[in-house]
NUBA-917665 format. One line per 5 residues: number of its first residue (from 1); their letters; for each residue x, y, z of C-alpha. Coordinates in pm, 1 decimal. Each point is the difference from the previous one (the first is absolute). Layout:
NUM> A> X/Y/Z  ... .
***
This chain:
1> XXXXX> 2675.3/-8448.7/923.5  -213.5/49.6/-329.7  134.7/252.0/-284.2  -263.0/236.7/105.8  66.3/-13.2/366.5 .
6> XXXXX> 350.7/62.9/-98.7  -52.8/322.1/-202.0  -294.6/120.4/315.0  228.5/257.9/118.2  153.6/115.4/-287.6 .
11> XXXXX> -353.1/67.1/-169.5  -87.7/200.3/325.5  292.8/236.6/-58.3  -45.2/4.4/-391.4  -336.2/139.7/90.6 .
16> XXXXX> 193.0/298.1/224.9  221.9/52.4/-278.4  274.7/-124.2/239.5  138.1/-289.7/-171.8  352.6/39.7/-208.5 .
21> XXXXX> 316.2/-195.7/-174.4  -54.3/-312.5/-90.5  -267.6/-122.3/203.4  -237.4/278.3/-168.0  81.6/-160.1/-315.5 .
26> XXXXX> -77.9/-330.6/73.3  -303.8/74.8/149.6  -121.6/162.9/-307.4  135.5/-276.0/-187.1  -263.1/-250.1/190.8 .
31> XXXXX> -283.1/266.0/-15.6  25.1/-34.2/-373.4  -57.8/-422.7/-7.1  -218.2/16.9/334.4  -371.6/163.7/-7.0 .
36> XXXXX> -21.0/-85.1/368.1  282.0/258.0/156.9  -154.4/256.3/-213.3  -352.4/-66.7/151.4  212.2/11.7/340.0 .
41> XXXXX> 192.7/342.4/-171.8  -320.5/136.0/-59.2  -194.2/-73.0/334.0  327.7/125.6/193.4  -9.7/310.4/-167.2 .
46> XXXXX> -340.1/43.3/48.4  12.9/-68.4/334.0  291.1/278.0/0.4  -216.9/269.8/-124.8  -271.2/-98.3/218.4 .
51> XXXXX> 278.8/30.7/323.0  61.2/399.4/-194.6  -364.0/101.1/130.5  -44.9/-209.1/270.3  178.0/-63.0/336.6 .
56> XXXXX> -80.1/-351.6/-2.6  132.1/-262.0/-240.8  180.5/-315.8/-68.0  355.3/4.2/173.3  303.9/-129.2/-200.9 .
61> XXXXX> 216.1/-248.3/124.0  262.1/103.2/199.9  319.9/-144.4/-239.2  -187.6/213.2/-254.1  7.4/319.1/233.1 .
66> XXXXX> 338.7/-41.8/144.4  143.4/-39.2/-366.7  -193.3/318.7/-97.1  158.6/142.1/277.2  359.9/-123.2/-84.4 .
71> XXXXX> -79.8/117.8/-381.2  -101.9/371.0/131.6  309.1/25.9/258.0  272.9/-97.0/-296.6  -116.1/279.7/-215.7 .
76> XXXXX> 165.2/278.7/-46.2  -52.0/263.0/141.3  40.1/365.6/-168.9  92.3/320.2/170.4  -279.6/299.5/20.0 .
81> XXXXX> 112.1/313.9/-107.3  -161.4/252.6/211.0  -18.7/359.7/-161.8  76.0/277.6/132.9  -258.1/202.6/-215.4 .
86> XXXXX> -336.1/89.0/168.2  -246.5/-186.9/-135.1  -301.7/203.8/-85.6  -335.7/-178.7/146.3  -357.5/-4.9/-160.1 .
91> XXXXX> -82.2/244.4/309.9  230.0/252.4/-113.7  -116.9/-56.2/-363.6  -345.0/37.3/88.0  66.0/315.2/224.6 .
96> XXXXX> 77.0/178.6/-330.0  -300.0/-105.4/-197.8  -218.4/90.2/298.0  186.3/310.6/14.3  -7.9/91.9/-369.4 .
101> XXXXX> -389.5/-88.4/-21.3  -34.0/264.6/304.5  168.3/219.4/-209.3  -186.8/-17.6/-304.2  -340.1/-43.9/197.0 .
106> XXXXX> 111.3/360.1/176.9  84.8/184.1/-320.0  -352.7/-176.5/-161.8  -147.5/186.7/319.2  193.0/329.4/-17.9 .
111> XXXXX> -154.4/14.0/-376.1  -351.6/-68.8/93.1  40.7/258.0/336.9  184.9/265.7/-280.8  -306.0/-13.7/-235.8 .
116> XXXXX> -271.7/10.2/331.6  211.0/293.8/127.3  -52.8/155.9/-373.9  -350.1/-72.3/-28.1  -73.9/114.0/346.6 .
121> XXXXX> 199.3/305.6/-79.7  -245.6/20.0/-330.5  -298.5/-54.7/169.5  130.8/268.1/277.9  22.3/263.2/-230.2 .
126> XXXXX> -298.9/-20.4/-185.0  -223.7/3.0/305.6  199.1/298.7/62.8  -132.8/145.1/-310.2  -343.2/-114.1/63.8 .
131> XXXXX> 46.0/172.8/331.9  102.7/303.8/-110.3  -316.1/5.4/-278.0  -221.6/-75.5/259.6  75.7/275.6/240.8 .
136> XXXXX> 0.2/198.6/-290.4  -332.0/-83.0/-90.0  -95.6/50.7/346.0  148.1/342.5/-26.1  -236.1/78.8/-283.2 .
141> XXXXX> -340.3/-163.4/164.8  64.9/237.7/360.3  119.5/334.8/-172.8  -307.8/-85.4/-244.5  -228.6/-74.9/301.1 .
146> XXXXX> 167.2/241.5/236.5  -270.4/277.8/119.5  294.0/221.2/93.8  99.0/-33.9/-401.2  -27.2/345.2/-185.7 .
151> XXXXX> -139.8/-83.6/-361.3  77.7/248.1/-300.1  -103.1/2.8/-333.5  207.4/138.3/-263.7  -151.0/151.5/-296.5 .
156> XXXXX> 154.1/113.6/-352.6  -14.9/387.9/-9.0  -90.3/-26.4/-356.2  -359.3/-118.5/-206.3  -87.1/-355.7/35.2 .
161> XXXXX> 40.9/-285.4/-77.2  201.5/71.7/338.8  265.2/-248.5/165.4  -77.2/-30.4/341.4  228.3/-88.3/298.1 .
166> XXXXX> -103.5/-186.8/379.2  198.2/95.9/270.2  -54.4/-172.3/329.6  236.8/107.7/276.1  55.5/-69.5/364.3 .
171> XXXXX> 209.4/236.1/171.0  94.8/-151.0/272.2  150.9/-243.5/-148.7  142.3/161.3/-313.5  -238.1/-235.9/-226.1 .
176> XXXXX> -103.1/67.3/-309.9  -160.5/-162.2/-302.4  -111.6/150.9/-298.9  -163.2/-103.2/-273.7  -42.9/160.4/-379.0 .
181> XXXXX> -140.2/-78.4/-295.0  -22.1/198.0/-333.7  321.5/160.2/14.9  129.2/40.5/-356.2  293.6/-122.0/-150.3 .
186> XXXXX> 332.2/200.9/88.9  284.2/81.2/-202.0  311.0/-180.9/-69.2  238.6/26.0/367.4  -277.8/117.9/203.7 .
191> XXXXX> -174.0/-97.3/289.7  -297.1/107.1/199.0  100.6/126.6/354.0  -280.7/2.1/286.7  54.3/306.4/267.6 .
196> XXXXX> -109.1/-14.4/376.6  -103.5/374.4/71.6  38.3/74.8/367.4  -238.7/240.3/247.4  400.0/138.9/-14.0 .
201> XXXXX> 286.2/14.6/-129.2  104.9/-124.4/-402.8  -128.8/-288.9/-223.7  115.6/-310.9/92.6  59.1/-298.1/-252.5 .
206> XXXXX> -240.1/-250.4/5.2  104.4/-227.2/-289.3  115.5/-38.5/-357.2  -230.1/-211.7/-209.5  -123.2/-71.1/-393.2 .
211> XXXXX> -319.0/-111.3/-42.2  -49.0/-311.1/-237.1  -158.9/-46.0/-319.5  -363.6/46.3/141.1  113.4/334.3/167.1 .
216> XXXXX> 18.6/-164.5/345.3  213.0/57.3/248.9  71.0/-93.7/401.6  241.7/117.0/283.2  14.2/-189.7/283.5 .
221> XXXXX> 189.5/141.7/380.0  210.1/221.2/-176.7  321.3/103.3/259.7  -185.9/275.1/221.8  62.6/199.5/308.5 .
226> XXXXX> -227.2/-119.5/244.5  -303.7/210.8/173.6  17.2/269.0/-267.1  -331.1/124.6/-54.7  -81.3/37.9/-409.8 .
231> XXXXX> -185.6/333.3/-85.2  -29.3/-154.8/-403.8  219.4/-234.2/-247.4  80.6/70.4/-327.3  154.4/-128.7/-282.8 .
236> XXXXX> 259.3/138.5/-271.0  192.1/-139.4/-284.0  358.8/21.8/63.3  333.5/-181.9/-168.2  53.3/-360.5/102.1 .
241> XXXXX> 221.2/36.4/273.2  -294.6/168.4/190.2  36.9/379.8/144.1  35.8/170.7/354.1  -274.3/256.8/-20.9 .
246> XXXXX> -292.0/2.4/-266.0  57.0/100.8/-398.8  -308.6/211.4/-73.3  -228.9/-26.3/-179.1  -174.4/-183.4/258.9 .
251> XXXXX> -192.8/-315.1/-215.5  -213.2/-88.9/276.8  -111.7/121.8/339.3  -224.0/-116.6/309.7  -156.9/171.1/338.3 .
256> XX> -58.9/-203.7/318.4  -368.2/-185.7/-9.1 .
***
């Protein structure tokens, strides 16, 4: 037998790693002075790696095997420990991330539905507003338009230049506008107070107003009793807090037209 036929099998189970004592050593004591076994090394552990990936490869002699086999039987063998602590799985680990990115993606939507809800809510009221203006508006145009409407003039009893007041009013409906311009400028804590004059019965408020800077002034569906018929309106100055019945002197004064 040649000196590399004799050291075959041991350079098969250097390559597995298998090979220990003294025969490891002086194996690796004849890989050092021989360039041959370490070709043979180097092509068995190729051919190792290449048996990893594949099914099919070179077979090892059986005296190699069986003492691989020997070699893994005498070691020893050491006891497993099993605990008796639950062991937490990635499952379970990723059951809390899902669950705390549901959280935080529902509170991210309970923001975002809070701030809709409040600019809904916004948006709500201010059509209510716009609503409201409108069907005031509309108010004005039909009592304006109305041919049921009663229109009165008021006239200052005094020379000109003369302020001048527009009264439209619909009885049926209790609606009234009215409309002045020229009034002159009252005195500190008084108002102007508009008077419905009934076919019968006493004065009934109409309205407190001041007129601006220009003299203007506007009342607009003051509270009134419906289907009272108006004989006249009038208009008196009275304290700010408005009166039940008329102050004389009487400032202004109309007659159905």
């Amino acid at each position: 037998m040649s000196v590399h036929e004799q050291f075959a099998e041991d350079l098969a189970l250097y390559a597995l790693n298998a090979l220990t004592g003294e025969d490891r050593v002086t194996l690796e004591q004849h890989l050092a002075a021989c360039p041959a076994c370490r070709r043979e090394l180097e092509q068995l552990r190729a051919d190792g790696a290449l048996l990893a990936l594949s099914t099919v490869g070179p077979k090892p002699p059986q005296r190699s095997r069986q003492r691989l086999m020997d070699a893994v039987a005498k070691e020893t063998r050491m006891p497993v420990a099993l605990s008796t602590r639950p062991r937490r799985s990635m499952w379970g680990f990723l059951g809390w991330a899902a669950a705390a990115a549901v959280i935080v993606f529902a509170a991210s939507l309970w923001k975002e539905n809070a701030a809709l809800k409040r600019d809904v809510s916004s948006i709500h009221g201010l059509l209510d507003r716009q609503t409201a203006e409108l069907e005031q508006a509309r108010g004005v145009v039909d009592s304006i338009t109305n041919p049921e409407g009663q229109h009165f003039t008021l006239v200052a009893l005094k020379a000109p230049p003369q302020p001048q007041g527009k009264a439209i009013y619909v009885p049926k409906r209790g609606s009234l506008i009215f409309i002045a311009n020229n009034l002159p400028k009252l005195p500190s804590q008084k108002t102007y107070e508009l008077w419905l004059i009934p076919e019968q019965g006493a004065p009934i408020p109409a309205g407190l107003f001041k007129p601006d800077a220009h003299g203007s002034a506007t009342v607009i569906n003051p509270p009134l009793p419906a289907a009272t018929i108006a004989k006249a309106f009038a208009m008196t100055v009275e304290d700010e807090a408005g009166a039940s019945s008329p102050t004389m002197p009487i400032v202004m004064m109309s007659t159905g037209e």
